[in-house]
VMD Tcl script that draws the C-alpha trace (Angstrom):
set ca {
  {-47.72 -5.12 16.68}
  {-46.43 -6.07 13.02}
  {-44.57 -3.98 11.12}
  {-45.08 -3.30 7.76}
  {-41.80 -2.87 5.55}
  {-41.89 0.00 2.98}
  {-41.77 -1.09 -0.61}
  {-39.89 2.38 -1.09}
  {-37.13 2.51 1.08}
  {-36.33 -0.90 0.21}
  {-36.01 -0.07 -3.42}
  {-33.94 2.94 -2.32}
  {-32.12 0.89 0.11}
  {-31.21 -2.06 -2.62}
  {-30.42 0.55 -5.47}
  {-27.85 2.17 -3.02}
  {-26.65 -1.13 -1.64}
  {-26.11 -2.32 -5.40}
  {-24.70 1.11 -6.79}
  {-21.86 1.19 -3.58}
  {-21.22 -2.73 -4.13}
  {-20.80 -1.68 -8.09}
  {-18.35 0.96 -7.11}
  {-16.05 -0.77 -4.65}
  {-16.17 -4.03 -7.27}
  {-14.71 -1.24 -9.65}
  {-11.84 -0.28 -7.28}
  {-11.38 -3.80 -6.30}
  {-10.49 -4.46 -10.36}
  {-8.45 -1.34 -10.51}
  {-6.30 -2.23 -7.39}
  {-5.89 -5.97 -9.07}
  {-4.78 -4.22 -12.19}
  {-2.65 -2.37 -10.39}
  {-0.60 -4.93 -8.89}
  {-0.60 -6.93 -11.69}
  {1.59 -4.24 -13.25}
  {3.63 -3.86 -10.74}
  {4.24 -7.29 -10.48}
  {5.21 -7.61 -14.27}
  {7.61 -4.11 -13.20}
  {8.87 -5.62 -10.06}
  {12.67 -5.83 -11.51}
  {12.93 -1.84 -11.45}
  {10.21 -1.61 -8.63}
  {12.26 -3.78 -6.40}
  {15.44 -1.78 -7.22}
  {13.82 1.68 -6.72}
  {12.12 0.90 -3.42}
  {15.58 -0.57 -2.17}
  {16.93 2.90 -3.55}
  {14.28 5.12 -1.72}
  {14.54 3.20 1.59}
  {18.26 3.65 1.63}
  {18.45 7.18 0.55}
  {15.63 8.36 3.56}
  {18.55 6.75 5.93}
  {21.20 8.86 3.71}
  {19.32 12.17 3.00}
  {19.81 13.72 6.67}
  {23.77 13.47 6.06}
  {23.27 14.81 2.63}
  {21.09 17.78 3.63}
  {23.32 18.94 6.29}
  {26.29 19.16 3.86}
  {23.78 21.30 0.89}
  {22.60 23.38 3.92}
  {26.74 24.28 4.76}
  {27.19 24.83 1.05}
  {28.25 22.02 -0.91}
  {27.03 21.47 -4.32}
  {24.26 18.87 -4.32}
  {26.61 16.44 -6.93}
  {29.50 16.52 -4.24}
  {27.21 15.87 -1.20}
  {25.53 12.96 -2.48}
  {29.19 11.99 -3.68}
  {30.68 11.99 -0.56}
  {27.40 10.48 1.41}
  {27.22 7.74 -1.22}
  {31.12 6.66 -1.16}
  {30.90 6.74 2.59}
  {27.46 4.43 3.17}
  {29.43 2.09 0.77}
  {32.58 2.27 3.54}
  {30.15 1.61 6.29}
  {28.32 -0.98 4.83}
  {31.81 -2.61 4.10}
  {33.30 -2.04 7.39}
  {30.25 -3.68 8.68}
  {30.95 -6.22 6.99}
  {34.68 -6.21 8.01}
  {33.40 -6.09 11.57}
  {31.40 -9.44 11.29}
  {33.60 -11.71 8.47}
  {37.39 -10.56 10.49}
  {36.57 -11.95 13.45}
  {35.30 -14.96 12.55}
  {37.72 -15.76 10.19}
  {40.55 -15.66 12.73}
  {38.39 -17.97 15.07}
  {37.67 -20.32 12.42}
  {39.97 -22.59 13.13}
  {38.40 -22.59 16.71}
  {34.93 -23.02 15.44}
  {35.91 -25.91 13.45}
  {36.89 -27.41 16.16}
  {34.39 -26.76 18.04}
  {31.44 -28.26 15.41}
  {33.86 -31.03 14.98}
  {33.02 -31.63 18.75}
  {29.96 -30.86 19.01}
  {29.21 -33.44 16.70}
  {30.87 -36.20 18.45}
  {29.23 -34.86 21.70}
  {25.57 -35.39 19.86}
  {26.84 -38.99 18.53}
  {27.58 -39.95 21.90}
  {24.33 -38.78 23.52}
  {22.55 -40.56 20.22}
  {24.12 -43.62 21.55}
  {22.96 -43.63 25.19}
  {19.47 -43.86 26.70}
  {16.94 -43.27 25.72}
  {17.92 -43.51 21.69}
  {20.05 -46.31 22.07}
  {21.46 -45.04 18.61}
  {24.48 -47.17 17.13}
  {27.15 -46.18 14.66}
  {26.01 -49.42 12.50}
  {22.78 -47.45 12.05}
  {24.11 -44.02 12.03}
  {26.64 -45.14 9.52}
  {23.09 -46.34 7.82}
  {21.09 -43.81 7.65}
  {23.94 -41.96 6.27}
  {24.90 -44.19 3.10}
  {21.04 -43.73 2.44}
  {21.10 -39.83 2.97}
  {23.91 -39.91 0.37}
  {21.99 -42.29 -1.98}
  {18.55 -39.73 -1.94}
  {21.26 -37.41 -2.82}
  {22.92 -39.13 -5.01}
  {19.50 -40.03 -6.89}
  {18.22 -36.30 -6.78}
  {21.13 -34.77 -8.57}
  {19.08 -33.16 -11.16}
  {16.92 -31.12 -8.61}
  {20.21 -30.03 -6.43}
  {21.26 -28.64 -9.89}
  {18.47 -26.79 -10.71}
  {18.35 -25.56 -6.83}
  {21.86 -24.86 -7.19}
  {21.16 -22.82 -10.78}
  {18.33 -21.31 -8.74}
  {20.28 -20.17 -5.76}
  {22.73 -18.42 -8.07}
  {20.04 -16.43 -9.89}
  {18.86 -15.05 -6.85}
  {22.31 -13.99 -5.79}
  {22.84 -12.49 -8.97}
  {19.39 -11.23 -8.92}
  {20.44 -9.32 -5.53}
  {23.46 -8.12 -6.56}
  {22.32 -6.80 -9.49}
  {19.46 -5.12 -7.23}
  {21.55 -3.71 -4.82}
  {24.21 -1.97 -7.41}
  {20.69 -0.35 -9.31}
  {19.47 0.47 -5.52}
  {23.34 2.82 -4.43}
  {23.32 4.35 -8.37}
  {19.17 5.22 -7.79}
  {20.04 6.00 -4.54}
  {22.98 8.34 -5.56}
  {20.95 10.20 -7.97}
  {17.69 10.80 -5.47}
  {20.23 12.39 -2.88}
  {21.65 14.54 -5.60}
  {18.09 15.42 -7.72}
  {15.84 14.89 -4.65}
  {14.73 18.00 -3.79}
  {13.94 19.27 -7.23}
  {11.71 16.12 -8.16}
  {8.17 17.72 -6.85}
  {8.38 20.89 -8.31}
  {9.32 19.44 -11.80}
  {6.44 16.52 -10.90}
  {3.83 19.22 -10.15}
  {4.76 20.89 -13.66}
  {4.11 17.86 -15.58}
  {0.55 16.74 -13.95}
  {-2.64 18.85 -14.74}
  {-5.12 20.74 -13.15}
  {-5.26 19.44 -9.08}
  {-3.24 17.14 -9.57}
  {0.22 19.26 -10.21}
  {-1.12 20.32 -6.21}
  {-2.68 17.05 -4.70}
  {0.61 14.51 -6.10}
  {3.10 16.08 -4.69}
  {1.19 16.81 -1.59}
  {1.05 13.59 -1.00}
  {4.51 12.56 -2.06}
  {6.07 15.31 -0.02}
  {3.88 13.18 3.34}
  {4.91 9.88 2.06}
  {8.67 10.95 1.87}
  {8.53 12.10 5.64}
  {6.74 8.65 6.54}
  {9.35 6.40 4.73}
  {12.09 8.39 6.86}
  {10.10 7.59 10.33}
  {9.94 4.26 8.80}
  {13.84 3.29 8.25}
  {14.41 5.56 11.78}
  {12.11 3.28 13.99}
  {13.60 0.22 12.53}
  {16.42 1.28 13.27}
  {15.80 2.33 16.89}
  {14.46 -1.51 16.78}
  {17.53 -3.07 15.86}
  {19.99 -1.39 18.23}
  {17.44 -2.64 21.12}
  {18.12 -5.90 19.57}
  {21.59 -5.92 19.42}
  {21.87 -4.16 22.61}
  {20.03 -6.77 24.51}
  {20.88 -10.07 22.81}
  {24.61 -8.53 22.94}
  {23.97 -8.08 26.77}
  {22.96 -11.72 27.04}
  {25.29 -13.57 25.07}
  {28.54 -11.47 27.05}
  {27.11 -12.75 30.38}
  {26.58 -16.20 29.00}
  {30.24 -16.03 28.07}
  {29.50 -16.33 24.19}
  {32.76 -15.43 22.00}
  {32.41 -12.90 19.08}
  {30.09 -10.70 20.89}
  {30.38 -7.62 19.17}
  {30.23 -9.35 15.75}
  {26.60 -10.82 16.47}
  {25.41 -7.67 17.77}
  {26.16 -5.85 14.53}
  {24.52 -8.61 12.85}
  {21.51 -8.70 14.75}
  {21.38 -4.86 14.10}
  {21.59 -5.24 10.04}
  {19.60 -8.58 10.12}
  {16.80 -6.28 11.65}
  {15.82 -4.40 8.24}
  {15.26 -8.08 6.99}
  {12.09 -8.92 9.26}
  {11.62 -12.37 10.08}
  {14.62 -14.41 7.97}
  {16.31 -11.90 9.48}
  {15.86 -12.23 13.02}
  {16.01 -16.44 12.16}
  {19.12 -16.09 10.60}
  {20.95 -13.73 13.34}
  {19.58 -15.64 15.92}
  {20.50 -19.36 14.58}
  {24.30 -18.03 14.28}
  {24.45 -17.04 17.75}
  {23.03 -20.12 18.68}
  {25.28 -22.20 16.46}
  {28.57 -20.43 18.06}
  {27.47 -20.86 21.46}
  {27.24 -24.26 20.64}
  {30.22 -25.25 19.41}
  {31.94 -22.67 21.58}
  {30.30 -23.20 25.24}
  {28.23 -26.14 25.15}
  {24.44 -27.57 24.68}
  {23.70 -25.90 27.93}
  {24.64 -22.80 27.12}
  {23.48 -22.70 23.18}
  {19.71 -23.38 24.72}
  {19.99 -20.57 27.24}
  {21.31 -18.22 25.07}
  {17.93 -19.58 22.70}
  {15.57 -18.72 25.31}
  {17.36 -15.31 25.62}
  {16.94 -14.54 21.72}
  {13.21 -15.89 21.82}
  {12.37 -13.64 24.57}
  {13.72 -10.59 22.98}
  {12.61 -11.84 19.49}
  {9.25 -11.90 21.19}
  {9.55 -8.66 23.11}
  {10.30 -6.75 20.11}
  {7.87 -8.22 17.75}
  {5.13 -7.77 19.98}
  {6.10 -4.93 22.17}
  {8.73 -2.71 21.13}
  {8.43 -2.90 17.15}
  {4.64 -1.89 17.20}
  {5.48 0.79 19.81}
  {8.10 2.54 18.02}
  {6.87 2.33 14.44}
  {3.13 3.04 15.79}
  {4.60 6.48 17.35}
  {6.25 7.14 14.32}
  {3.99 6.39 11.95}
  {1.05 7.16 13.48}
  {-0.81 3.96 13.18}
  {-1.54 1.54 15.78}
  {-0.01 -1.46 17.21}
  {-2.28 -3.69 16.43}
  {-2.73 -2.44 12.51}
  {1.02 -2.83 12.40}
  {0.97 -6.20 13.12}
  {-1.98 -7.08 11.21}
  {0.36 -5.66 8.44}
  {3.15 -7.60 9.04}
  {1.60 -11.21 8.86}
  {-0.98 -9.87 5.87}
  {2.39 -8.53 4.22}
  {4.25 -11.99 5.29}
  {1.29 -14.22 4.07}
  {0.58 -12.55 0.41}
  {4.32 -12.30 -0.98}
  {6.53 -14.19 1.99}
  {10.03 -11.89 3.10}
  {9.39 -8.72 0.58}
  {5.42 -8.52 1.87}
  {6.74 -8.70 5.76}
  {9.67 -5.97 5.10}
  {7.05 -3.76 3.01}
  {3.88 -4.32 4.63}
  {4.60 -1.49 7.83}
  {5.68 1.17 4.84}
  {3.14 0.50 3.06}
  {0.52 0.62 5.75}
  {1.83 3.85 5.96}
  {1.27 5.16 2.59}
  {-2.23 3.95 2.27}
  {-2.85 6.20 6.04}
  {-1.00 8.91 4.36}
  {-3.10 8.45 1.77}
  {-6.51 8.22 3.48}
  {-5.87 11.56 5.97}
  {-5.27 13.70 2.78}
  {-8.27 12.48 1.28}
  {-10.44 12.85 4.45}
  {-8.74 16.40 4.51}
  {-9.71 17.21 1.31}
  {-13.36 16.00 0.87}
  {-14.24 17.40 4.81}
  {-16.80 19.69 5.25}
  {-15.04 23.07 7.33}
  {-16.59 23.19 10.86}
  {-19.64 26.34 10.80}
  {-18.65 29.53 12.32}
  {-20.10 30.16 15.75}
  {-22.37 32.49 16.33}
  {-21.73 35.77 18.45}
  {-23.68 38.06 19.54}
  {-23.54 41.51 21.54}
  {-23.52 41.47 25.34}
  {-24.89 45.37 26.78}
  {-21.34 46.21 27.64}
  {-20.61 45.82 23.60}
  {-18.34 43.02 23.68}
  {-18.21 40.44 21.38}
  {-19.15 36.70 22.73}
  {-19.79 33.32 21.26}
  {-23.16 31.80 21.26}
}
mol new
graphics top color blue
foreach p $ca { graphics top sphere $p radius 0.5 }
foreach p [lrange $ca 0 end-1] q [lrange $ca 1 end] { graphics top cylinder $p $q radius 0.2 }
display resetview
């Protein structure tokens, strides 16, 4: 039996397809204008997100001390001075330590590095110092010939540094300011927007605000699991300065991916030079299994509880984050997965349809009872 296709509803059908495509290319052009701004703003974006994400971690210290009466200048005061005295006796905790076994670790690379040349000159390499002594008088002639780019890289590396200083002093001043003005930010926000918007803006702030802080609370449920474990592992390995890489697999957790690489290659450098080859690649396998563990287990757990999105969008985020703009898209991407769900439910809420009454009806006895 053929079918016969109705001039009609095609029309309708193309006129609708081409009116919805018109609509989304629209929003598509917006959204590209919009992070084309925010790319040319990205030196007092940067600073302010840095700001917002450290004052959610802050603002439960600072509420309890408004709440118990202490002016709102003096509370975020006191919480601001004393983040600044943890972050620098976390620092203390890691740099101390290591300092007094430097002279240790010296050693230790020192023989490590006679330990490789030896096994570079047995079977199966077969590697002699004539051509080790080679291959480095040409590594120093590349060098020597590539001055001009180790400059610039060198120029480059100091930017950045600078860059991230300057970043993180705007970030403890922003962040100083939000714990103080916070709370009177939507109410002067919803004064200065018109019509729905003074209602619908800070709405939605108010729900992005309580997702950030389930945000910076998972992550950091995530990094003590880290530490905990990998600590676990490199004390029965027999790994010195123990506590020290814990901590800084804890911090090096709100940096994802370098972070994790970084944490991990120090604790495999120590254990090294410290205990051994043998014991450097087990206590490797022990960081890639909990590396692996919490990317793909625990992480999307936590933050999918938290946040309320699922595992699997989460890590969709994280390597679409990663793959657009490298470390900042990976550490942004679950937040702002977030924002854009935040986003969506209050629309949905908004534009729904409320659910029809039931109908009721009288039973003989006179009660009252849904159709």
């Amino acid at each position: 039996m053929s079918v016969t296709l109705s001039s009609t509803k095609s029309r309708a059908a193309l006129r609708a397809s081409a009116r919805v495509s018109g609509e989304l290319l629209l929003v598509l052009v917006m959204a590209s204008v919009a992070v084309w701004m925010l790319g040319r703003m990205w030196s007092v974006v940067w600073p302010l997100i840095v700001g917002l994400l450290l004052t959610t971690l802050t603002w439960p210290t600072a509420r309890y001390l408004r709440r118990h009466g202490w002016p709102p200048a003096l509370a975020a005061a006191v919480v601001t001075i004393s983040f600044l005295l943890v972050a620098g006796g976390v620092v203390a905790l890691i740099a101390v330590p290591v300092a007094s076994q430097s002279g240790e670790l010296t050693d230790g690379v020192v023989e490590g590095i006679q330990r490789l040349r030896e096994w570079a000159a047995g079977p199966p390499l077969n590697i002699g110092d004539d051509q080790i002594t080679g291959a480095f008088d040409s590594g120093m002639a590349r060098i020597q010939d590539s001055v001009g780019s180790l400059v610039t890289t060198v120029v480059t590396g100091v930017s950045t540094v600078v860059n991230g200083v300057v970043t993180a002093v705007l970030a403890v001043f922003l962040m100083f300011f939000m714990l103080k003005d916070g709370p009177r930010f939507l109410p002067w926000l919803g004064r200065q927007l018109p019509g729905r918007l003074a209602t619908d803006i800070p709405a939605v702030a108010a729900r992005g605000w309580a997702t950030l802080g389930e945000f910076v609370r998972s992550q950091a449920y995530v990094g003590l699991l880290d530490a905990v474990l990998i600590g676990i592992g490199l004390w029965i390995v027999g790994v010195p300065l123990v506590l020290p890489l814990a901590v800084l697999t804890f911090v090096s957790a709100f940096v994802p991916v370098v972070g994790a690489l970084f944490a991990g290659f120090v604790a495999v450098l120590i254990a090294l030079v410290s205990n051994g080859p043998t014991d450097a690649l087990i206590v490797l396998a022990v960081i890639i299994v909990v590396q692996q563990l919490e990317g793909n287990v625990f992480q999307p757990m936590i933050q999918s509880r938290g946040l309320g999105l699922h595992a699997a969008v989460i890590l969709m985020a994280v390597t679409l984050g990663g793959s657009l703009a490298g470390i900042v898209g990976s550490l942004l991407a679950v937040p702002a997965a977030a924002m854009v769900a935040v986003v969506w439910n209050y629309l949905c809420e908004q534009l729904s349809e409320p659910l029809p009454e039931p109908e009721t009806y009288a039973s003989p006895s006179g009660a009252v009872s849904p159709s």
